[in-house]
N, C-alpha and C positions, 0 to 999 in steps of 0.2 A: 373520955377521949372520943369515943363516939358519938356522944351530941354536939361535941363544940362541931368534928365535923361537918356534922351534920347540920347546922347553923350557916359555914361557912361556905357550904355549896346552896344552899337558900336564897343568902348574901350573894354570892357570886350569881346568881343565877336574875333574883332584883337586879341588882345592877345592869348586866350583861342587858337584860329588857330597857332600861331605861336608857343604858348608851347605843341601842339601837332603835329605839323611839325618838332619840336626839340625831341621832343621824340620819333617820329619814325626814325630821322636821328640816333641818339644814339643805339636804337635796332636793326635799319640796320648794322650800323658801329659793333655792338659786332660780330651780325650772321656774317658777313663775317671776324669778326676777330677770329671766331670759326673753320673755314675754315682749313686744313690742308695745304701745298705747296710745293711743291717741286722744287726745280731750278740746272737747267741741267750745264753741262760745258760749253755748246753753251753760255749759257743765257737767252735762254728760261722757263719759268717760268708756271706750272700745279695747276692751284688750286681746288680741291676736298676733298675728303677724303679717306685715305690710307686704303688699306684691307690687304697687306702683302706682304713680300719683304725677298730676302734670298741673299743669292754673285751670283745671276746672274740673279734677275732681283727683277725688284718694281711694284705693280700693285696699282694704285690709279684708285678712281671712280670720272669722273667728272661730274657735274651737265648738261654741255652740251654737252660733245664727248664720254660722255658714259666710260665704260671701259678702260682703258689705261695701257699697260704693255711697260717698260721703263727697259735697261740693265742696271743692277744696275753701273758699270763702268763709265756710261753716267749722273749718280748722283752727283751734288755737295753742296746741302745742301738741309736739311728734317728741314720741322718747320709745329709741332702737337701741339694744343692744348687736341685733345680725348687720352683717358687713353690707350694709345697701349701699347702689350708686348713684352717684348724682351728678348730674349735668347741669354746669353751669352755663350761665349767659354769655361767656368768653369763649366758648368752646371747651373747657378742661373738662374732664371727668374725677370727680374722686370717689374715693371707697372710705369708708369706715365705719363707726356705730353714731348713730347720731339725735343729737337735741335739737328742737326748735321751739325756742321763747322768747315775745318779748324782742321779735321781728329780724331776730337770729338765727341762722343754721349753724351750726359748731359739730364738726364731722372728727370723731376721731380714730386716724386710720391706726393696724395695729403694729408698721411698723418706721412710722412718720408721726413729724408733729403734728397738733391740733389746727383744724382747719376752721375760717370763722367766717363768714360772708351775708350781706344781709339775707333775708330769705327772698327776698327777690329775686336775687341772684340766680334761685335754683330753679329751671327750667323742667328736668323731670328728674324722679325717685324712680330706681329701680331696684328689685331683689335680684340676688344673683340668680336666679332659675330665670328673670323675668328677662334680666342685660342677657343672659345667654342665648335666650332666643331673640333677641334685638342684633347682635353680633351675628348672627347665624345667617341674619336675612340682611344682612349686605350686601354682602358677594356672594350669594350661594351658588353652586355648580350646577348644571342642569340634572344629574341625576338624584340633586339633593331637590327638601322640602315635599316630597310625593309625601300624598298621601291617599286615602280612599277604602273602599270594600268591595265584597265579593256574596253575591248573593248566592241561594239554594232553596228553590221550592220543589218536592214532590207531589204528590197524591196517585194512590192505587185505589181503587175498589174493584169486587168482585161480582161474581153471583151471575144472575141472569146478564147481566150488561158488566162488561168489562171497561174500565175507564183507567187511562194514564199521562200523567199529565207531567210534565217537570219543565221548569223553569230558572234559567240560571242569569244572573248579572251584574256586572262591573261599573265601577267607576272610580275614575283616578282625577285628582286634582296637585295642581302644582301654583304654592301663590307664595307670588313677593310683595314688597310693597308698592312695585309698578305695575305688575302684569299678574293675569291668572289663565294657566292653560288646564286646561278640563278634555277627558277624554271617556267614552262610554259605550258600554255594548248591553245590549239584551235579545236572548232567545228562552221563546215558549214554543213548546210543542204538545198536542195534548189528541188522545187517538180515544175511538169511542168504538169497541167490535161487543155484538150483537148480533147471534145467530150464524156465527164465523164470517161476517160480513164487518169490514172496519172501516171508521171512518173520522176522518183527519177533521179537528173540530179548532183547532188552533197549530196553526205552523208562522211565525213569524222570527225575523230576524231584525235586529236596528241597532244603530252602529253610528258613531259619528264625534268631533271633537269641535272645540272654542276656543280662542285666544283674546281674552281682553285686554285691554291698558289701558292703564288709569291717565284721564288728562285732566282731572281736578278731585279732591277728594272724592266728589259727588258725581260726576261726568266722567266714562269712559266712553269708546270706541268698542268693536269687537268684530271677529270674524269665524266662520262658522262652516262646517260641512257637514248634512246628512246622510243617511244611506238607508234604505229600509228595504226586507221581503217580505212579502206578506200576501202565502198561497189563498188565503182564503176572499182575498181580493182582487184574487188572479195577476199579481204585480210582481214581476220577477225582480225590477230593481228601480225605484225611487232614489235619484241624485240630486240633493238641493244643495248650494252654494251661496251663501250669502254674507254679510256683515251690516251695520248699523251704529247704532249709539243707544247707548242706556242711561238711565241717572236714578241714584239710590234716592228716593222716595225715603226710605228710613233705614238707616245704617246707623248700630253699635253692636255691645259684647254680647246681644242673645239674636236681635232680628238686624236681619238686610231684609229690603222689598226692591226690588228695582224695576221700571218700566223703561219699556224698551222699544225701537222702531229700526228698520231699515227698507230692505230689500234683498230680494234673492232669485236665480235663475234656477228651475226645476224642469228635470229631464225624467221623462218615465215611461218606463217598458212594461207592457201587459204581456201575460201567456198569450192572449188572442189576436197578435202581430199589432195590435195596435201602438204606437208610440208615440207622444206626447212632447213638446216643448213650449215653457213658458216664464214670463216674467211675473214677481211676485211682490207685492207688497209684504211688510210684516209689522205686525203688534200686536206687544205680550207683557208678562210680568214674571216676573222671577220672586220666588219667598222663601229664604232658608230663615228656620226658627228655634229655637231650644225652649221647650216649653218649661224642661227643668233639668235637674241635675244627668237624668237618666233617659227621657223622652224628646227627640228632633222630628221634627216636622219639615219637608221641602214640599216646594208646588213650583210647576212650570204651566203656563198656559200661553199658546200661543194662535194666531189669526193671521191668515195666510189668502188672501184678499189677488185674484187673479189678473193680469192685468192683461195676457194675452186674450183670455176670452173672458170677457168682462160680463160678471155675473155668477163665476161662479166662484167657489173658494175649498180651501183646508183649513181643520181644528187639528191640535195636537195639544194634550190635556196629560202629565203626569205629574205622580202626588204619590208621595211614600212616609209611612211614620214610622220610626225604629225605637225601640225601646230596650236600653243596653238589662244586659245579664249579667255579664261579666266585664274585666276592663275591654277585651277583645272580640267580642259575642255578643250579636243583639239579636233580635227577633222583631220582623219587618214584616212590613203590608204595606204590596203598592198597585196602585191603579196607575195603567195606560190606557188611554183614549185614541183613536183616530180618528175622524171624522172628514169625507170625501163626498164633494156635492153633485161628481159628476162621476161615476164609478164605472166601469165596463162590464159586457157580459152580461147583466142582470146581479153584481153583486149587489149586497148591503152596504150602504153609504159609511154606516159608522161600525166600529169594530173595538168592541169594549175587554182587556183584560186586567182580571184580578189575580194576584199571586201573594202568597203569603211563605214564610219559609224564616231560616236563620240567614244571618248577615255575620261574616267575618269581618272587622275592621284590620289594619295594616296600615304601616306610617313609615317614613323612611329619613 
């Protein structure tokens, strides 16, 4: 009696392993039949999941090469189980899982009949994460679409020579698919005492916002206000006012470059009662970059060409690299430049800072 038992919980026990080897074959086999795919002309075959696709190209996400953007031309058949959307050529939208072969779309939503159209028809593929942000930047309210960071640099040292330095800065960006307003502040202050004697080695303030609008994918407009202090230039308050025109040189999903020209009128106050007014020419270029998944790259470099007293001019040079930590946490290093050809007082023409430190990101 107790070996049959004993046989019978063995048995039981085989078993029990094999209907659960069987059912995780089953729940493997669904997940990967959950899988989106896409199969080229070559015959090469992509399996992931689709974010969205227009007449010149398809970007699916793969579980192991990451990101992948494919010409849509190089397309010869889409097979979706996730609910994606598609815009057609009539204006409709529809939702469902969808096949394309053989110069058909066939969408099928999950509580409507089967949709069938040529593929022609379908002007863009979206995933629901992808339409939700397309939906979003319609109408958005002015307090929606912010987005931006907040910087933090220190440094202490001690001993014979005391040094302190800290450094904090912002910037907020707001963009639709018309307009983008950009707004920014930065202060460094950095004290060097030595024998109980201190001395201010950096004190500057800068401050200022942008409004651009798009008047062709490539062509905006823009308009601009700066503000700058900056004691060790003797400069209590730098007011520049201006706007212009830009055109993106090279715009997609990792780089923008854009060059840029206008004009702008500059008002400026010295500690040494001296003040200043003048007109300005400008040109520059703008470069945001992603060099990867976790590293951005921006540069601004701008040319400020005098026109009240012809001859002389302003540089304005910043550049910052961040490298994310966390989803909300990066770690930043950024150069500011000034460069002034006619300075007061016996200062130094150019006025170079470095600051290094963490970066909060924040999105709204």
């Amino acid at each position: 009696m107790q070996k049959n038992s004993s046989c019978i919980t063995v048995y039981s026990f085989i078993y029990s392993g094999i209907f659960t080897a069987f059912l995780c074959l089953i729940i493997g086999t669904g997940t990967a039949a959950r899988a989106d795919q896409i199969v080229l002309k070559n015959g090469d075959r992509i399996t992931g999941t689709i974010v969205k696709a227009d007449g010149a190209s398809l970007v699916i996400k793969s579980e192991y090469a990451g990101v992948i953007t494919v010409k849509a031309d190089a397309v010869d058949q889409i097979s979706a189980d996730q609910q994606l959307y598609l815009t057609l050529n009539d204006g409709r939208t529809v939702v469902g899982a969808l096949v394309v072969r053989e110069g058909r779309a066939e969408v099928s939503p999950k509580d409507a009949p089967q949709v069938s159209v040529a593929r022609d028809a379908v002007t863009v593929i979206r995933s629901e994460s992808e339409h939700l942000a397309y939906e979003r930047m319609q109408r958005p309210g002015w307090l929606e679409l912010w987005n931006g960071f907040a910087d933090f640099g220190y440094n202490l040292t001690t001993g014979n020579t005391r040094t302190n330095t800290i450094a904090l800065g912002t910037n907020l960006a707001r963009e639709t698919r018309r307009d983008k307003t950009t707004l920014y502040a930065a202060i460094i202050n950095s004290n060097n005492t030595s024998d109980g004697v201190s001395v201010t080695t950096a004190n500057a303030i800068r401050g200022g916002g942008r409004y651009e609008i798009s008047l062709t994918s490539r062509l905006s407009t823009f308009s601009f206000a700066d503000f700058e202090y900056n004691e060790i230039q003797l400069l209590d308050l730098r007011s520049v006012i201006g706007g212009g025109l830009g055109y993106d040189v090279i715009k997609n999903d990792r780089a923008r470059l854009q060059a840029f020209g206008g004009g702008s009128w500059n008002h400026e106050n010295f500690s040494t009662g001296i003040t200043r007014n003048s007109g300005e020419l400008i040109a520059g270029q703008d470069l945001s970059l992603r060099v990867n998944d976790r590293v951005t790259l921006k540069e601004r470099l701008q040319f400020f060409p005098n026109l009240s007293d012809t001859g002389e001019y302003r540089i304005t040079f910043d550049a910052g690299v961040s490298t994310k930590l966390t989803s909300f946490l990066d770690w930043q290093i950024t150069v500011s430049d000034r460069y002034l050809s006619n300075p007061v007082g016996g200062a130094k023409k150019n006025d170079l800072l470095l600051t290094t430190g963490l970066r909060v990101n924040f999105r709204r």
